[in-house]
DRENDO-1510 file (C-alpha; in Angstrom, 1 decimal, always signed):
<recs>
REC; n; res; u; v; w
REC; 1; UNK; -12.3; -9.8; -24.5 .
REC; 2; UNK; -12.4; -6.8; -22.0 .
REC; 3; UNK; -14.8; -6.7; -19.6 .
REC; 4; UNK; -14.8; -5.3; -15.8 .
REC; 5; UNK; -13.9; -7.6; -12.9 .
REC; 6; UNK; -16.9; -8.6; -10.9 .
REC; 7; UNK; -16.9; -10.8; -8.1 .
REC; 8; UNK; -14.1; -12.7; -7.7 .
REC; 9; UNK; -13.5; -16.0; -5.7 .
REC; 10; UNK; -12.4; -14.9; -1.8 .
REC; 11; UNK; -9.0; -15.8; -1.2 .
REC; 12; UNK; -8.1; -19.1; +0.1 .
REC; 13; UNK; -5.4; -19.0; +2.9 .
REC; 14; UNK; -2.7; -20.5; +0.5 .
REC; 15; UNK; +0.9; -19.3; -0.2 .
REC; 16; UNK; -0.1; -18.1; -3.7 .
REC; 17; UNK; -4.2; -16.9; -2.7 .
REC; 18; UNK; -4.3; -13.5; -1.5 .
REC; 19; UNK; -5.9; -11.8; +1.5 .
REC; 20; UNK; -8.4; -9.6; -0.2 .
REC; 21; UNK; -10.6; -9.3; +2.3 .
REC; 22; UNK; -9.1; -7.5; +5.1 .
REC; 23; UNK; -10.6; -7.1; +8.8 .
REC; 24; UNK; -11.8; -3.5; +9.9 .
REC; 25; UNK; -9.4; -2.3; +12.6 .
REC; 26; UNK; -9.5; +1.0; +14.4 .
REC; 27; UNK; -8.3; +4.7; +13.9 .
REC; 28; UNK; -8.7; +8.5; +14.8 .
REC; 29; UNK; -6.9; +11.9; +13.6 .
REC; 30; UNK; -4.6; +13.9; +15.4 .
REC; 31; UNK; -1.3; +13.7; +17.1 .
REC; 32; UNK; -0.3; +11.1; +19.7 .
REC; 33; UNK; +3.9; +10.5; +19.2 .
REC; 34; UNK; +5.9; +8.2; +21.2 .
REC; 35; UNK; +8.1; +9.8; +23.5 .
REC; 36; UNK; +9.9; +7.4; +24.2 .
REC; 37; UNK; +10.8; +5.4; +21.2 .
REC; 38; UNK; +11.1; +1.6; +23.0 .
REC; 39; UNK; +7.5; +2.2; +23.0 .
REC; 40; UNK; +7.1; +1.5; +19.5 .
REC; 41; UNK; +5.0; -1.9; +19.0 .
REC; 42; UNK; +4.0; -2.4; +15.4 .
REC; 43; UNK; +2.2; -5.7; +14.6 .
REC; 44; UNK; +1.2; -5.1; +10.9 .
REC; 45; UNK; +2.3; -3.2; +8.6 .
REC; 46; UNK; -0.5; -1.7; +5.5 .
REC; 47; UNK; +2.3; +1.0; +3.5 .
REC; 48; UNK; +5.8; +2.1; +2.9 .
REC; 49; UNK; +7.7; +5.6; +1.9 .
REC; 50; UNK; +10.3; +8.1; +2.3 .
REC; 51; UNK; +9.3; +11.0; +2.6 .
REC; 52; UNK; +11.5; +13.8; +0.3 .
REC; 53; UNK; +11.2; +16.5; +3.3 .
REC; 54; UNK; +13.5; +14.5; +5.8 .
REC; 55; UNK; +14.5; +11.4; +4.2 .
REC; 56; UNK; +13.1; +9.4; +6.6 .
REC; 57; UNK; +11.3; +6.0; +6.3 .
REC; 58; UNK; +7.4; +5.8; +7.2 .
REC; 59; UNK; +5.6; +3.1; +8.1 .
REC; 60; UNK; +1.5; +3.0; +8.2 .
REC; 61; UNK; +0.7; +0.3; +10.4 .
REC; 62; UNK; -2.2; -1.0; +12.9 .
REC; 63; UNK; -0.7; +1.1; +15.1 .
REC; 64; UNK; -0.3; +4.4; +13.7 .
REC; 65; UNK; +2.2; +6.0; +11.4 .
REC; 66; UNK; +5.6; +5.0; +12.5 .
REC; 67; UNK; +9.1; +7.1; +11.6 .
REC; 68; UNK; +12.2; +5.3; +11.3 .
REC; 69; UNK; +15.7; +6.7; +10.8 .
REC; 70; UNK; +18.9; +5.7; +9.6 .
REC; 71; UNK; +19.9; +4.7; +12.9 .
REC; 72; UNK; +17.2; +2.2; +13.4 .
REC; 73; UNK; +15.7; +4.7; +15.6 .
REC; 74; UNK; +11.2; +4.4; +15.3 .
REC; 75; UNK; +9.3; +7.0; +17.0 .
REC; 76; UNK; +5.6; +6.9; +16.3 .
REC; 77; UNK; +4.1; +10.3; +15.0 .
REC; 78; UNK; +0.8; +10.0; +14.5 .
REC; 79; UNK; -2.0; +8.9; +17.0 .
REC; 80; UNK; -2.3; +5.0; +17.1 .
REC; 81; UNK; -5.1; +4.9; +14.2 .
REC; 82; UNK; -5.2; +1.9; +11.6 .
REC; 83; UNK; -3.6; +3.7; +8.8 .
REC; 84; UNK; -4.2; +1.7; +5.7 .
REC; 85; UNK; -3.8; +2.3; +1.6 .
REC; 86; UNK; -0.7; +4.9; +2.6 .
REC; 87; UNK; +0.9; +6.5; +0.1 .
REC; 88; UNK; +3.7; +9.7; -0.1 .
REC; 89; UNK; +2.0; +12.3; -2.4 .
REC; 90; UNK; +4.9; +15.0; -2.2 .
REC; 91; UNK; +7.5; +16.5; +0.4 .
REC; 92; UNK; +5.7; +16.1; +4.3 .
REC; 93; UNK; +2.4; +15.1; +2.3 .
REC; 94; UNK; +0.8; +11.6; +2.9 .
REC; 95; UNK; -2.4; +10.5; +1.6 .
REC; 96; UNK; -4.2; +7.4; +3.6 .
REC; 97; UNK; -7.4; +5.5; +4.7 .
REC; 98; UNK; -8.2; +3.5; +7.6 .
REC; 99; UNK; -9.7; +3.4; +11.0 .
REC; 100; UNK; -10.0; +5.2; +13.9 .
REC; 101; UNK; -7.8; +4.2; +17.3 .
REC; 102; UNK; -9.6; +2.1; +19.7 .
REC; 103; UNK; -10.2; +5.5; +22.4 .
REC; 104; UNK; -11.2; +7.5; +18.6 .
REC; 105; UNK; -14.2; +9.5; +17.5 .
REC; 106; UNK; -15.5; +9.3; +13.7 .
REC; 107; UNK; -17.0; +6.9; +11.4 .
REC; 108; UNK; -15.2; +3.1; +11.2 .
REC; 109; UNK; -14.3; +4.1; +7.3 .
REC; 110; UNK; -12.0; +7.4; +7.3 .
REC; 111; UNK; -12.2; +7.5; +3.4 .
REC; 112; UNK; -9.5; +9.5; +2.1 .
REC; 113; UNK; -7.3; +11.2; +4.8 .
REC; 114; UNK; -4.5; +13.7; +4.4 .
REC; 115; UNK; -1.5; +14.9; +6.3 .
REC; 116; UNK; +0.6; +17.9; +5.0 .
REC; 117; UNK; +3.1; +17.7; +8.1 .
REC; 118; UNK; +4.6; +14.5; +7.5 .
REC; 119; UNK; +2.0; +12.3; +9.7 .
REC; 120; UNK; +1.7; +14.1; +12.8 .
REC; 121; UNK; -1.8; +15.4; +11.8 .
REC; 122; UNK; -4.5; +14.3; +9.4 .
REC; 123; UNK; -7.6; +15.4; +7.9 .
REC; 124; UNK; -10.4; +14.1; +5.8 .
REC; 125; UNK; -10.7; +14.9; +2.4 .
REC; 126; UNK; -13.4; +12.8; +1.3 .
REC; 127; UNK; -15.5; +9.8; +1.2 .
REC; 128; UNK; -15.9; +9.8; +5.1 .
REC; 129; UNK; -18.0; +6.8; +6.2 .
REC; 130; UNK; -18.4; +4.8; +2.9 .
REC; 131; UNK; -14.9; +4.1; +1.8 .
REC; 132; UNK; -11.7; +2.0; +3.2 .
REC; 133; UNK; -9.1; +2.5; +0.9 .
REC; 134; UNK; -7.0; -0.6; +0.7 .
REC; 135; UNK; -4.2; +0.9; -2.0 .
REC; 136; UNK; -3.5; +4.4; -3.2 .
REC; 137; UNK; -1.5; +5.3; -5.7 .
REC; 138; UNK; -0.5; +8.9; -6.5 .
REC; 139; UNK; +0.8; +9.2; -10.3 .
REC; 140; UNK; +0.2; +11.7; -12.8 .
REC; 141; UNK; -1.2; +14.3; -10.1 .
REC; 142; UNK; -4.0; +12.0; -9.6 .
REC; 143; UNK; -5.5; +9.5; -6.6 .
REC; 144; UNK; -5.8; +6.0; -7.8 .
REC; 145; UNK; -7.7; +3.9; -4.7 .
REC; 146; UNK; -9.0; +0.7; -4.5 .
REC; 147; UNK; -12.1; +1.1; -2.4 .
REC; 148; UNK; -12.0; -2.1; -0.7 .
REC; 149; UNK; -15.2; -1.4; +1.1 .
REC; 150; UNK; -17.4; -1.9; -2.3 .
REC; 151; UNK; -15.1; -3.4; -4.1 .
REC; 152; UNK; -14.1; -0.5; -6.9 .
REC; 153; UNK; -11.6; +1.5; -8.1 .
REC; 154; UNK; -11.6; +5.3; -7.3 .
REC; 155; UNK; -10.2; +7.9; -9.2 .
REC; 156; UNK; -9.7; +11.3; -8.4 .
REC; 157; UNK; -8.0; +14.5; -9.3 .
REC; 158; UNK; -8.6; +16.5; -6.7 .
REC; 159; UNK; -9.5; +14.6; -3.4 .
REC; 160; UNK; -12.6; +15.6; -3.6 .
REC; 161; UNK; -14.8; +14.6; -6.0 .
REC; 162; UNK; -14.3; +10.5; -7.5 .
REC; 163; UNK; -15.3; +9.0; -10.8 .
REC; 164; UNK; -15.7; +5.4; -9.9 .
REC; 165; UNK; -14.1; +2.5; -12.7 .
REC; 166; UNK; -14.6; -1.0; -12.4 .
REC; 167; UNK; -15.6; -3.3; -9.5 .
REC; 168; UNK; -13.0; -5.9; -9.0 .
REC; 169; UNK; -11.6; -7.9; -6.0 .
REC; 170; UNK; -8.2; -7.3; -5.2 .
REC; 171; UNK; -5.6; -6.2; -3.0 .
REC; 172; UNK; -3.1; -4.0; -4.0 .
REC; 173; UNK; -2.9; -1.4; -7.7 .
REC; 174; UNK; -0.3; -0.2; -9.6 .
REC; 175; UNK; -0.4; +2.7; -12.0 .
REC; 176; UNK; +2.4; +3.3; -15.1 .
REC; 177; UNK; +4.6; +5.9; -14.8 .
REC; 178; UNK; +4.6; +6.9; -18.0 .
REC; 179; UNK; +0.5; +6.0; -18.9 .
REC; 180; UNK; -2.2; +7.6; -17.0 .
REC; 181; UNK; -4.5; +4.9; -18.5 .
REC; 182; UNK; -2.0; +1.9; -17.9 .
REC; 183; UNK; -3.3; +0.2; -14.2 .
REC; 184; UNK; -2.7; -3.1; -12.9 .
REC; 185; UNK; -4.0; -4.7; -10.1 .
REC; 186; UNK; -3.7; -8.1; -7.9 .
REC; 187; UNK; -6.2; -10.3; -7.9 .
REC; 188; UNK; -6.5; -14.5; -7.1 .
REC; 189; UNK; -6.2; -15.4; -10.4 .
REC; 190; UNK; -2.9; -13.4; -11.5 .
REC; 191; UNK; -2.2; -9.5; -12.8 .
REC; 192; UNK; -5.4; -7.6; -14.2 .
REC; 193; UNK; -4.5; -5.2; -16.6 .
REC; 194; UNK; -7.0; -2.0; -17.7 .
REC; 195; UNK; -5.7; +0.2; -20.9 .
REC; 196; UNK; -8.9; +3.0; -20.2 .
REC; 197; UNK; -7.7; +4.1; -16.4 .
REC; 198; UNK; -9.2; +1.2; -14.5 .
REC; 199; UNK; -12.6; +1.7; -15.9 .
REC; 200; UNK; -12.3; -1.7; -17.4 .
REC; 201; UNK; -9.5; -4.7; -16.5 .
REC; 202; UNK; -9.0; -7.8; -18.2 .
REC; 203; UNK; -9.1; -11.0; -16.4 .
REC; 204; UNK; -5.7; -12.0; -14.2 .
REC; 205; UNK; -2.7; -13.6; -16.0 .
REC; 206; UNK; -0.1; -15.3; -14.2 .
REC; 207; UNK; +2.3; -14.7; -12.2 .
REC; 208; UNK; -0.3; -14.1; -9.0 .
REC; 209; UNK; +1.4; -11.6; -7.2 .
REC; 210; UNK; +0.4; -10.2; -3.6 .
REC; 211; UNK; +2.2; -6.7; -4.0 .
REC; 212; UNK; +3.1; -4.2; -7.0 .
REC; 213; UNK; +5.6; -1.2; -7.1 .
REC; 214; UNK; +6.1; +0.8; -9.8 .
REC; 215; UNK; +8.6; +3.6; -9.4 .
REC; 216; UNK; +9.7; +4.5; -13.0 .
REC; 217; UNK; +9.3; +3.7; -17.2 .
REC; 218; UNK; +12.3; +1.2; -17.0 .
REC; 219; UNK; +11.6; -1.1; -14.1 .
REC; 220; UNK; +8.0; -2.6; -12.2 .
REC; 221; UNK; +8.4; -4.9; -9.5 .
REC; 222; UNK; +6.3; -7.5; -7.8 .
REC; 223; UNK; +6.0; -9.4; -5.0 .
REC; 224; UNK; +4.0; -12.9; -4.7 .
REC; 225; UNK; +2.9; -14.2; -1.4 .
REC; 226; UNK; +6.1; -16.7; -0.6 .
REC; 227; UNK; +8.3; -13.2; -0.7 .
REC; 228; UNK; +9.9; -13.9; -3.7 .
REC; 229; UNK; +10.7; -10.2; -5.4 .
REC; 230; UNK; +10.1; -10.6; -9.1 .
REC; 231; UNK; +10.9; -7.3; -11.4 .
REC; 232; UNK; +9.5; -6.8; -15.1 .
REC; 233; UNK; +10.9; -4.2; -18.0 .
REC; 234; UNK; +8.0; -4.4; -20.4 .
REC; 235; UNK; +4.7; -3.4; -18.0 .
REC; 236; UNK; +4.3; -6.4; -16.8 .
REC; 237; UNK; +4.1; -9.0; -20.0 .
REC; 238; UNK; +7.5; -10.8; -18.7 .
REC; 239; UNK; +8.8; -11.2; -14.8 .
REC; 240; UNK; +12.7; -12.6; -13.9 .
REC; 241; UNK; +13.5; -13.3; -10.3 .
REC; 242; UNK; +15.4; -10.4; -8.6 .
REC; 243; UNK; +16.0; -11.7; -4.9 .
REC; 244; UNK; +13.9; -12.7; -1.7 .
REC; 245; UNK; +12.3; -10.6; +1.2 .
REC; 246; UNK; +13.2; -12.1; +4.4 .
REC; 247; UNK; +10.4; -12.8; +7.4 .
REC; 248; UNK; +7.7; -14.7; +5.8 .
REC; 249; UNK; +4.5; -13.4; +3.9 .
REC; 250; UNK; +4.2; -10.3; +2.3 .
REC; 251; UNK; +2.3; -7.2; +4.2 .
REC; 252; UNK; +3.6; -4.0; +1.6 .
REC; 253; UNK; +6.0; -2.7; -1.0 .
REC; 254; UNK; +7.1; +0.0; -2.5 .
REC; 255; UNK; +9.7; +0.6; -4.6 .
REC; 256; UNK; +11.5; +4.2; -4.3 .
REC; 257; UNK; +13.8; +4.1; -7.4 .
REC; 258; UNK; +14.6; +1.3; -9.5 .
REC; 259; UNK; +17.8; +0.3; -7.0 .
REC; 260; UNK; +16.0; +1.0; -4.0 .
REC; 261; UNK; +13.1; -1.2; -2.4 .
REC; 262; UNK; +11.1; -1.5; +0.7 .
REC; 263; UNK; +9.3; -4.8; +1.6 .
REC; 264; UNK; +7.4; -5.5; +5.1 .
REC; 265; UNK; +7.0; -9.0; +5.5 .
REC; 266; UNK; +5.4; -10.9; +8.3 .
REC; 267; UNK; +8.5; -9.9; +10.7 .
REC; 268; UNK; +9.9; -7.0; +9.6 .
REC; 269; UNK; +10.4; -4.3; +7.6 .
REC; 270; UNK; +13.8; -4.4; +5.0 .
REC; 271; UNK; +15.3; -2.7; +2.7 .
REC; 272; UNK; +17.1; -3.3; -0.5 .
REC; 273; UNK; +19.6; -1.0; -2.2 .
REC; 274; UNK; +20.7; -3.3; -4.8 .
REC; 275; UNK; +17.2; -3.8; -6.6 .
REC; 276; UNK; +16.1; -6.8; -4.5 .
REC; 277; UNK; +19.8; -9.0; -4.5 .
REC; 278; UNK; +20.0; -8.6; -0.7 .
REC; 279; UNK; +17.8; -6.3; +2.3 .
REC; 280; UNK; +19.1; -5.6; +5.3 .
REC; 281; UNK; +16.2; -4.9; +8.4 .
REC; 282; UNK; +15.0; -1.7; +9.2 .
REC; 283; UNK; +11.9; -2.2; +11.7 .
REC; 284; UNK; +10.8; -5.2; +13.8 .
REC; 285; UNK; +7.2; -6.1; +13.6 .
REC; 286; UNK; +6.2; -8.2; +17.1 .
REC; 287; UNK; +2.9; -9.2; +16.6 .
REC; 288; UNK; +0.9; -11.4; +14.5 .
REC; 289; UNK; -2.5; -9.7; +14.1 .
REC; 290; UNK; -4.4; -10.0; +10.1 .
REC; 291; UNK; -6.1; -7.7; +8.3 .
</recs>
């Protein structure tokens, strides 16, 4: 029976419950890079891409949005807002949420943010105030957030205006590549599954999974809360074991291509080239703070 997901159970601070309730933090808009790139201090991490313009690897953390080369080098590029629910829409465009930085103006919830110059600067598109975005997802030329602030899934085609789908308690969303109507999310009890566009799920089916990545037709991939890197063919019906992330629980993932994978964890950020087999670091994280 399909029916929309209503008030779920919190999660319990187990290695298989996830952190669905996540503490405000802080935020702003504008620029504020590091000149100096030892300066860089990133203690939790909230999204993962490369961006197509330069190549380069960004990081939306606690602390603002963070570059990192090839090199190892990190410069941060935005101000030191909490930039949560990141996502890379298109070359040097990022779509976000958040909070502002500690010394910030605006409301606590930045609803849906936007930077065309590859997170230097940002600026509200919509839902200012109301909405935290927890998890975007930008498939099929449309927004897909999970409004963690009341606990509903947003949809939008022009970052504007939103239809609002189901209520539902979880913590990160995955949309098909190939179905505009095909979302999953993760939730305490397992994957929920929606066939309409999120405007109805069914209830969670094992494996309970922390993070989801979806990057083409042929290949999704999940990770649970112990950082074991699981990878399905068919949607999502049947998972193998592809590898482990190093560092400890889980903070983002996305996956790039089917081959190529990013994975923060509770001390670091790593990469894989190899679909999940092995990951080499690319970014310390120092601290230990939760959200």
């Amino acid at each position: 029976m399909r029916t929309p997901l209503r008030s779920l159970a919190a999660a319990a601070a187990t290695g298989v419950a996830l952190a669905v309730t996540l503490t405000a933090c802080s935020s702003g808009s504008g620029t504020g890079a590091d000149a100096d790139p030892a300066e860089v201090t990133v203690s939790h991490v909230h999204g993962l891409g490369i961006d197509p313009a330069d190549g380069l690897l960004y990081v939306a953390t606690h602390e603002g949005v963070v570059a990192v080369d090839e090199g190892g080098e990190a410069r941060r590029v935005s101000d030191k807002a909490d930039y949560m629910g990141f996502t890379v829409a298109g070359p040097g465009t990022f779509l976000g949420s958040g909070h502002p930085a500690p010394d910030g103006d605006g409301p606590a919830n930045r609803g849906l943010i936007e930077s065309t110059d590859s997170g230097e600067t940002w600026r509200t598109r919509s839902l200012a105030g109301t909405t935290d975005f927890h998890a975007l997802e930008y498939a099929h030329d449309t927004v897909y957030g999970y409004d963690s602030t009341n606990g509903v899934l947003r949809v939008s085609v022009d970052r504007t205006t939103w239809d609002t789908r189901a209520e539902l308690t979880a913590l990160d969303i995955a949309v098909s590549p190939a179905d505009p109507e095909l979302v999953l999310a993760t939730t305490e009890s397992g994957i929920a599954r929606s066939t309409d566009g999120g405007r109805t799920f069914t209830g969670g089916s094992a494996p309970v999974m922390g993070f989801l990545s979806w990057p083409d037709d042929t290949v999704l991939y999940g990770l649970d809360q112990s950082g074991a890197l699981h990878r399905s063919t068919d949607g999502g019906a049947n998972w193998t074991a592809s590898g482990t992330v190093p560092g400890g629980a889980p903070q983002a993932l996305t996956a790039v291509d089917p081959e190529r994978i990013l994975a923060a964890t509770q001390d670091g950020v790593y990469e894989s080239r190899d679909g999940g087999r092995t990951f080499t670091a690319r970014l310390p994280i120092s601290g230990t703070t939760a959200h």
